[in-house]
C-alpha positions in Angstrom: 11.1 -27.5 29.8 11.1 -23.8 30.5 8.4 -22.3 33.2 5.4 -20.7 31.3 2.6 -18.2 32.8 -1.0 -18.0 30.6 -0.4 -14.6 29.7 3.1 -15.9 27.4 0.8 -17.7 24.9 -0.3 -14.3 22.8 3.0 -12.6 20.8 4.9 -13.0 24.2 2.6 -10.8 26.1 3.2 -7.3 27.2 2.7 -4.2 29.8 2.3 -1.8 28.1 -0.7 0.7 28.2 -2.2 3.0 25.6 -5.5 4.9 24.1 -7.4 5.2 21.6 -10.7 6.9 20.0 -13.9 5.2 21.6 -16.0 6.3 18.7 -13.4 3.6 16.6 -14.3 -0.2 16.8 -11.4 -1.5 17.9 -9.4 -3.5 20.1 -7.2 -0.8 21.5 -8.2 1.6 24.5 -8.7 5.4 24.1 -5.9 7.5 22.3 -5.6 10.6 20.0 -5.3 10.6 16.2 -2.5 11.9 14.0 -0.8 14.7 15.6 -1.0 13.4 19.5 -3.2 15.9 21.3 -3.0 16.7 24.8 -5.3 19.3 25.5 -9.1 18.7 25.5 -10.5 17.5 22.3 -12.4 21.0 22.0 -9.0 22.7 21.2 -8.2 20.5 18.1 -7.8 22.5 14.4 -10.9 21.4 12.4 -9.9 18.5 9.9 -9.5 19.3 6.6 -11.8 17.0 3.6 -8.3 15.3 2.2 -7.1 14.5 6.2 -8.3 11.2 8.1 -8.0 10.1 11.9 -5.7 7.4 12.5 -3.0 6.8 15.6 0.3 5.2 15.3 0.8 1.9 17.5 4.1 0.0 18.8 4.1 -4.0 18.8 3.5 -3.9 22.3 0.3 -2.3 22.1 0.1 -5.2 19.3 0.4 -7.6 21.6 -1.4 -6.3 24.3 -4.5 -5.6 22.2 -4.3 -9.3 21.4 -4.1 -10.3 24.6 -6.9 -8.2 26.1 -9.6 -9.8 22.8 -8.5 -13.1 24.0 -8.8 -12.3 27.8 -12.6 -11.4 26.9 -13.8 -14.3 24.2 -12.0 -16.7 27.0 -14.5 -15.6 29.8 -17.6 -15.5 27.4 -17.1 -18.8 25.7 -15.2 -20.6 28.9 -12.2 -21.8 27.0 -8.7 -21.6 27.8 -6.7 -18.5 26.4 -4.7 -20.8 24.1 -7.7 -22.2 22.6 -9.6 -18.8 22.9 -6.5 -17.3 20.8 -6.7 -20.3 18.3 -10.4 -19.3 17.5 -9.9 -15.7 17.4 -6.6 -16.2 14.6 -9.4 -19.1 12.7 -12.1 -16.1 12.5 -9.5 -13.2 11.6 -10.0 -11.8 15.5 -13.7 -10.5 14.8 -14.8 -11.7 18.1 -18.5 -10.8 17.3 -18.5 -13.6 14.3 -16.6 -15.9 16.4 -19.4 -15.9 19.2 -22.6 -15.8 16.8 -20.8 -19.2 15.0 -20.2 -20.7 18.3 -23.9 -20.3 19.5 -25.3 -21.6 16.0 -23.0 -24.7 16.3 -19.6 -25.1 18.8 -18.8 -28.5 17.5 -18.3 -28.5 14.0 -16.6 -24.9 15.0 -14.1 -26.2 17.2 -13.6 -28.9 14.4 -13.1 -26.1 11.6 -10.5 -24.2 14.1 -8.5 -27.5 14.7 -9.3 -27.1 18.1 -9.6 -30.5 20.0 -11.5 -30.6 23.3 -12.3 -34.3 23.4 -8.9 -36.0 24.1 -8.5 -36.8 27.3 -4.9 -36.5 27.2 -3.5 -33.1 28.1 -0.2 -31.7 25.8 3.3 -32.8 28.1 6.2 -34.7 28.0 6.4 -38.0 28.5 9.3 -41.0 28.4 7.5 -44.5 27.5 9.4 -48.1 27.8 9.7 -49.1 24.3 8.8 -45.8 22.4 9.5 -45.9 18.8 9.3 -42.5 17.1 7.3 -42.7 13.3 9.8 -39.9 11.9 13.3 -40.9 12.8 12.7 -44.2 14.3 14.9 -43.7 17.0 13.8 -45.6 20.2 17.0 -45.4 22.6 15.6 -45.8 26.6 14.7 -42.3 28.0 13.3 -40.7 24.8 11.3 -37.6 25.7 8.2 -37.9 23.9 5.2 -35.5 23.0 1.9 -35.5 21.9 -1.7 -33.5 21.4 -4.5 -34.0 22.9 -5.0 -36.2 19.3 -2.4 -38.4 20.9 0.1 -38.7 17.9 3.0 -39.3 19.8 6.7 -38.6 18.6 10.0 -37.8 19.9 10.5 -34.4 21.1 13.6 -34.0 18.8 11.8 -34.5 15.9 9.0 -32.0 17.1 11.1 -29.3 17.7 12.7 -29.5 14.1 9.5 -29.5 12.6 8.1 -26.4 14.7 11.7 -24.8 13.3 10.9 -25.8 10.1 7.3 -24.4 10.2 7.9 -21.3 12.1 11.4 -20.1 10.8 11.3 -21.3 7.1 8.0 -21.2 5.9 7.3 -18.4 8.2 3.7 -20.4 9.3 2.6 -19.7 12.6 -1.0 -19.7 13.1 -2.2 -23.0 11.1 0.5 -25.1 12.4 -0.8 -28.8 12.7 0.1 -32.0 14.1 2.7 -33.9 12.4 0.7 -37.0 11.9 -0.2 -37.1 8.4 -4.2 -36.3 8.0 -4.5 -35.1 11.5 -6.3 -31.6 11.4 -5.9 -30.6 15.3 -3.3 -27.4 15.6 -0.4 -26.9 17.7 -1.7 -24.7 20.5 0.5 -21.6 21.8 1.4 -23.2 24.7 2.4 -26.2 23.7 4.4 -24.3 21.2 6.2 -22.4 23.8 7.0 -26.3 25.4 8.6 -26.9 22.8 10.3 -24.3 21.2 13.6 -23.1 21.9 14.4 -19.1 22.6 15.2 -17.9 18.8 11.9 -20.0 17.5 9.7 -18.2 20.0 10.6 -14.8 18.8 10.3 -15.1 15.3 6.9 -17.0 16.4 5.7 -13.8 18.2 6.9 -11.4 15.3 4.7 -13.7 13.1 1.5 -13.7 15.4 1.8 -9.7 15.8 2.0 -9.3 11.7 -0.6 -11.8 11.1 -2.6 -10.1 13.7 -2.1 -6.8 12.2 -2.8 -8.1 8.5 -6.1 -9.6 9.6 -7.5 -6.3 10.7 -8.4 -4.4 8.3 -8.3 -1.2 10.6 -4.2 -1.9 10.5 -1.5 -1.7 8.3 2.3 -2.0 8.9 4.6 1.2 8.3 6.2 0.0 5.0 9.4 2.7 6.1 12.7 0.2 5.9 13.1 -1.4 9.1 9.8 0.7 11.0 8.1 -1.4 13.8 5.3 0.8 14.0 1.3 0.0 13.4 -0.9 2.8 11.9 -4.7 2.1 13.3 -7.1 4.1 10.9 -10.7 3.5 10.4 -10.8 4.1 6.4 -12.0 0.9 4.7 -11.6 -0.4 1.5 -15.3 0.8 0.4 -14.5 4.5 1.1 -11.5 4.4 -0.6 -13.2 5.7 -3.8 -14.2 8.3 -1.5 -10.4 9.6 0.2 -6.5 8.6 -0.2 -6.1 8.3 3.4 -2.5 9.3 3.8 -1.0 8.7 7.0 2.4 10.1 8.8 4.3 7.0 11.0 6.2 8.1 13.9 9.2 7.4 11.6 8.4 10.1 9.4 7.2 8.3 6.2 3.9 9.3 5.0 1.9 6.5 3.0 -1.1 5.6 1.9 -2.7 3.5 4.3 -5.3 2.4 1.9 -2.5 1.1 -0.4 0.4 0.8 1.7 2.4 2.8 -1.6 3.9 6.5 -0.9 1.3 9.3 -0.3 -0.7 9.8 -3.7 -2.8 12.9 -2.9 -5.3 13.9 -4.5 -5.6 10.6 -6.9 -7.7 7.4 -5.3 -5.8 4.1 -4.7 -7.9 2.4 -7.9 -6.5 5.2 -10.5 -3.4 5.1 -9.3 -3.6 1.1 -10.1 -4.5 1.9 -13.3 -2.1 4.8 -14.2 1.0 3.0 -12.9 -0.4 -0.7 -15.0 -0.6 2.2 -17.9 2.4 3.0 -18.1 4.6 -0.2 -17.4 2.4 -2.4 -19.9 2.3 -2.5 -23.5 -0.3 -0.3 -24.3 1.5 2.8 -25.1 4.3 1.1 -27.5 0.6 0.0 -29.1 -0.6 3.3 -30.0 3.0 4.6 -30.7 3.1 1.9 -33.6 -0.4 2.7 -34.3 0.6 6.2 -34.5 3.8 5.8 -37.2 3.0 3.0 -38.8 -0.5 1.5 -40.8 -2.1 -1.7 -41.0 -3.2 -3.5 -44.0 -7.0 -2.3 -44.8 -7.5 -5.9 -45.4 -5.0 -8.3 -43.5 -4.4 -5.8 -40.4 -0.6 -6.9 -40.6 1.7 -3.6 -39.5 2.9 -1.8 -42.6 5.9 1.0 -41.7 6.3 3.3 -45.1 10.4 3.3 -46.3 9.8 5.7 -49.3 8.5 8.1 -50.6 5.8 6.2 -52.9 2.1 6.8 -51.8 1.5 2.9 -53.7 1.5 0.6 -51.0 1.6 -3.3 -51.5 0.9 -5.7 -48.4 4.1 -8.2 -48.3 1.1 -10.6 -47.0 -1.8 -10.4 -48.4 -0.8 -8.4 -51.6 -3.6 -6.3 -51.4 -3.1 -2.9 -52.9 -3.7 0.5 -51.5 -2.7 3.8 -50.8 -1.1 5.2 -48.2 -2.7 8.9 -47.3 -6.1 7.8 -47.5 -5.9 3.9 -47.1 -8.2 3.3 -50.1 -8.4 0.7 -52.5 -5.3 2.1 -55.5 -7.0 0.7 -58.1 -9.2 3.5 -57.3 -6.3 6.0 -57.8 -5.0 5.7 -61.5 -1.7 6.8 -61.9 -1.4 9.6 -59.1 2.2 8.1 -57.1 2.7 10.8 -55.2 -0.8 12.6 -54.9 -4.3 11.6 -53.2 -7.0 13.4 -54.9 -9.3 10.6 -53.6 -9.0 11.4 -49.7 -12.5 12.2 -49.0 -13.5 8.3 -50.7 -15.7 6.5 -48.1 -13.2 3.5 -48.5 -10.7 5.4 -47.0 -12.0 7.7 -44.4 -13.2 4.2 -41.7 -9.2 3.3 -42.3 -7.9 6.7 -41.6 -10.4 7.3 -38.7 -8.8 5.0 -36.5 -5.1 5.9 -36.9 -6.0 9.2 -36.0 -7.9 8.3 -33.0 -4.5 6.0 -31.8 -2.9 9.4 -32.5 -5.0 11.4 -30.5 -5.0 9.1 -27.7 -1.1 8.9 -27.9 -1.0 12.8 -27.9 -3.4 13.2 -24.7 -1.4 10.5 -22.9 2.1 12.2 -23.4 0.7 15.2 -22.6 -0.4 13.8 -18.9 2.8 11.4 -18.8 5.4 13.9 -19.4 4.3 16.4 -17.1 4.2 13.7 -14.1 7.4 12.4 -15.1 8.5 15.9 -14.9 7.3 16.6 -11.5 9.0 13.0 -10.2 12.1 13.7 -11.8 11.9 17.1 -10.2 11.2 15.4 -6.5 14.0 13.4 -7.1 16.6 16.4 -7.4 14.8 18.5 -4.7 15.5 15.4 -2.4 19.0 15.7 -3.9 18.7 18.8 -2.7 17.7 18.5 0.8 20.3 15.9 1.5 22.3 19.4 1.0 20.1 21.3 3.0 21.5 20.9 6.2 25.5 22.0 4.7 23.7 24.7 3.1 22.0 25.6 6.8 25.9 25.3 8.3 27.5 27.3 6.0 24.8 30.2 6.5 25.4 30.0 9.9 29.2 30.8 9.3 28.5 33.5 6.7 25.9 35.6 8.9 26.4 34.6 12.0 22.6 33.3 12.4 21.7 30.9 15.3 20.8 27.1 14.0 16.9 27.3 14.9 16.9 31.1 12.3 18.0 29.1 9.8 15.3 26.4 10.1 13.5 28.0 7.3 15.1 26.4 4.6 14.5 22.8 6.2 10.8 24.3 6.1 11.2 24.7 2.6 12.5 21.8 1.4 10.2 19.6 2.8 7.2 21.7 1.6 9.2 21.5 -2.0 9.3 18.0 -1.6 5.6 17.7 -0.9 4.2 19.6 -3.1 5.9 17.8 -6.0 4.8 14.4 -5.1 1.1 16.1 -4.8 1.6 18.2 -8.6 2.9 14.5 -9.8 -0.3 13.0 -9.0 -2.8 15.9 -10.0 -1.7 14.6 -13.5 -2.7 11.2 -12.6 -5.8 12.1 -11.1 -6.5 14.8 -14.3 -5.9 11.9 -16.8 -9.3 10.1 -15.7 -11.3 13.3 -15.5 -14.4 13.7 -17.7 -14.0 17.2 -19.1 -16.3 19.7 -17.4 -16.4 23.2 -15.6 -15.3 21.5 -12.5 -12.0 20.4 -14.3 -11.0 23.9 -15.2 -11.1 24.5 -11.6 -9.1 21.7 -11.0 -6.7 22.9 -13.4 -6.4 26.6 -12.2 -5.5 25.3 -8.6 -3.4 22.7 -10.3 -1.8 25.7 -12.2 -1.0 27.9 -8.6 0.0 25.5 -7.4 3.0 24.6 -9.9 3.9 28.4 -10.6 4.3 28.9 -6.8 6.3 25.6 -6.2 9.3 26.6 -9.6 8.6 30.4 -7.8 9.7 28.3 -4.1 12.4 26.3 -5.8 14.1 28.8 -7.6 15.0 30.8 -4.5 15.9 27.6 -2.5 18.9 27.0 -5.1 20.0 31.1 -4.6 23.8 31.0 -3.7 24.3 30.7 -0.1 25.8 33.8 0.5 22.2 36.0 -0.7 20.0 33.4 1.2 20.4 35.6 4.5 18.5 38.3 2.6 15.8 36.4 1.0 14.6 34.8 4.5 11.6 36.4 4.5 10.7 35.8 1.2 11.1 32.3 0.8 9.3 31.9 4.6 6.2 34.2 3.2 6.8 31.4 -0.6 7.0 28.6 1.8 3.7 29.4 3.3 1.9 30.5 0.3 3.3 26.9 -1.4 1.8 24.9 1.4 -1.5 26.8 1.5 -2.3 26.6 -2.2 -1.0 22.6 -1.6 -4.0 22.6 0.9 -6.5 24.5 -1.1 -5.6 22.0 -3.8 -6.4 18.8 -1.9 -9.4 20.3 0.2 -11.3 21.1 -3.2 -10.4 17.7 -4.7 -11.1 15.5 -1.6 -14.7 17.2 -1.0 -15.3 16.7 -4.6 -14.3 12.7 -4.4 -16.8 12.9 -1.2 -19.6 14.7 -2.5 -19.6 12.4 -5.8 -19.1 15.3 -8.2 -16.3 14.3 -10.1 -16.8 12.5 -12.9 -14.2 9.9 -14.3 -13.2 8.3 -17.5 -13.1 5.1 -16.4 -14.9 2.9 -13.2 -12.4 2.6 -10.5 
């Protein structure tokens, strides 16, 4: 049985120290936002409409923050920290809810929690003449037993397989209750730790820190490959019709933290939803057979013309009618080849509609293909960048420049790279607009914006040996690309703030 202290009971405890914003409700002290001033808050650049506070957090100041919420509800309510940190995890850590419920009723609480203060029996170890354990029946002399405060006894043997089972293969961690079939009571932390051996206990704390961190809906894990970090940012889930709160991890990756997907500036987490679900479903190979092909005025079954004959005859229904003007062709005479009848009421309702799947078809393609182009384009600039840095060692050879003068065409590429994710989304976002004099503002930033970035990336792909002479150039491009990028998301986010953009569709 290994030796235990009460502060091992919350995600293995931790040191470590670190700050925070007061003005945020949260459960982490005082430190800066974003980029990690040191100066006095005075001295900060203003923050731009499209930019959001947020501070980047390591799993020990996961854990710590834990620990600290359960050191407080534990000396207001006068529970243990084990049982303190059982209630917390039942109410999602919102220690304000926790301590209203308890005053209107601690029983049935406690109950609800799985949280038993009424046995008298206190969690150990303990070798009873004559045991028999319920699971594997063993009952040698000298089993080690164990048991709740429910007093459900079994053999410590079969509790430490079924902790393994719970915490390493269905990855539960915080609802974990006593084997006894019907019992309700949960496994407290430290009894946990009694039991568990070494590997167990760590994937138990990894599970408590991400459980923690997906309860709060201030945090969200860095979804980077293989990133430990927490991003703590105070955008809900209401403003996010409002901003696309993208974030920068200590990693590098920037993200959506509303989302959790890749930055999507300037377009709102809910029409990004429905963009992406537009154009993986089936709706666009709907309208393209709406567009070439007709249905039936009178079955609706799909009807693709093979010739050149105007007389069409339904395979199903056998309804007759013609093809330019979907009429009735008894109306028609003998004209195979010619509609002199296109203006008939009977026809103009069909037609209507196929050119309105037509229309719809066109507008789409129009938006689709020019954000495809800008993400095929990203792709082959990142292609690029992987390059960059042979590129930067091979100018270094040919004009004898130092390795921070030729830092200008990392500069570059990243800003190429941006601003192509941000011009693939301003198609997105323009998809939804509601046409108005606001949208042709929209478009002529949209518009810079792209000229300037094929303006950028047309110089970066110069022949090594004449980028010594453009430096200046593509540093005076670079900055003009990432001003116009901000001027771009600035106008868009105040708009999105201010309510002045209108929108095809609810979101």
């Amino acid at each position: 049985m290994s030796e235990m202290s009460e502060d091992d009971f919350v995600s293995g405890g931790s040191d470590g120290e670190f700050d925070i914003d007061e003005s945020m409700e949260s459960d982490f002290e005082e430190e800066e936002y974003g980029t990690q001033y040191l100066d006095d808050k005075d001295d900060r650049p203003q923050k731009k409409a499209y930019e959001v506070d947020f501070s980047v957090l390591t799993e020990n100041q996961i854990k710590t923050a834990q620990h600290n919420v359960v050191e407080e509800v534990s000396s207001i309510l006068g529970f243990t920290q084990e049982n303190s940190a059982v209630l917390l995890r039942h109410f999602k850590w919102n220690k304000e809810v926790l301590i209203e419920k308890y005053m209107d009723g601690s029983q049935k609480l406690l109950q609800e929690a799985g949280v038993d203060l009424t046995g008298s029996n206190k969690p150990e170890f303990k070798v009873i003449p004559g045991f028999s354990c319920d699971i594997c029946c063993e009952d040698e002399p000298g089993l080690e037993t164990f048991a709740l405060r429910c007093n459900h006894r079994y053999c410590a043997d079969c509790y430490r397989h079924y902790l393994s089972q719970k915490i390493k293969e269905e990855a539960e961690a915080i609802r974990i209750q006593c084997p006894s079939d019907g019992c309700k009571i949960l496994i407290d932390p430290m009894s946990i730790q009694m039991l568990a051996g070494p590997d167990v206990m760590v994937r138990y704390n990894e599970l408590l820190n991400r459980t923690y961190v997906e309860d709060k809906e201030n945090l969200r894990w860095c979804p980077a490959p293989n990133c430990e970090y927490v991003v703590d940012c105070p955008v809900t889930q209401k403003q996010l019709q409002e901003i696309v709160p993208t974030v920068l991890c200590t990693c590098g990756h920037h993200f959506c933290f509303g989302c959790g997907s890749n930055d999507h500036q300037p377009c709102p987490c809910g029409l990004v939803k429905k963009w992406l679900k537009k154009c993986e479903d089936d709706s666009e190979t709907a309208n393209w057979i709406s567009a070439n092909t007709k249905e039936c005025p009178k079955c609706q079954s799909t009807i693709e013309k093979n010739g050149g004959c105007n007389h069409m005859t339904c395979r199903k229904c056998k309804h007759e009618f013609c093809w330019v003007c979907m009429g009735p062709w008894n109306e028609h005479g003998t004209s195979w080849y010619n509609c002199n009848r296109y203006e008939e009421k009977s026809g103009i309702d069909a037609r209507d509609v196929q050119a309105k799947s037509r229309a719809s078809l066109e507008r789409y393609l129009h938006y689709y293909n020019r954000y495809a182009n800008h993400e095929q384009s990203g792709k082959l600039d990142k292609d690029l960048y992987i390059k960059t840095e042979k590129k930067m060692t091979m100018l270094q050879s040919a004009s004898g420049m130092s390795w921070i003068e030729v830092q200008y065409l990392d500069a570059a590429s990243k800003v190429l790279q941006q601003c192509r994710q941000t011009l693939k989304w301003t198609y997105a976002f323009a998809f939804y607009l509601q046409r108005n004099h606001l949208t042709t503002i929209f478009e002529d930033n949209q518009k810079d914006l792209e000229m300037a970035v094929e303006g950028l990336s047309e110089l970066f792909e110069k022949p090594t040996d004449q980028l010594a002479n453009i430096k200046v150039e593509m540093m005076d491009k670079t900055a003009y690309v990432s001003n116009r990028r901000v001027i771009l998301l600035d106008t868009t986010a105040k708009g999105l703030q201010d309510g002045t953009w209108e929108f095809t569709v609810e979101f």
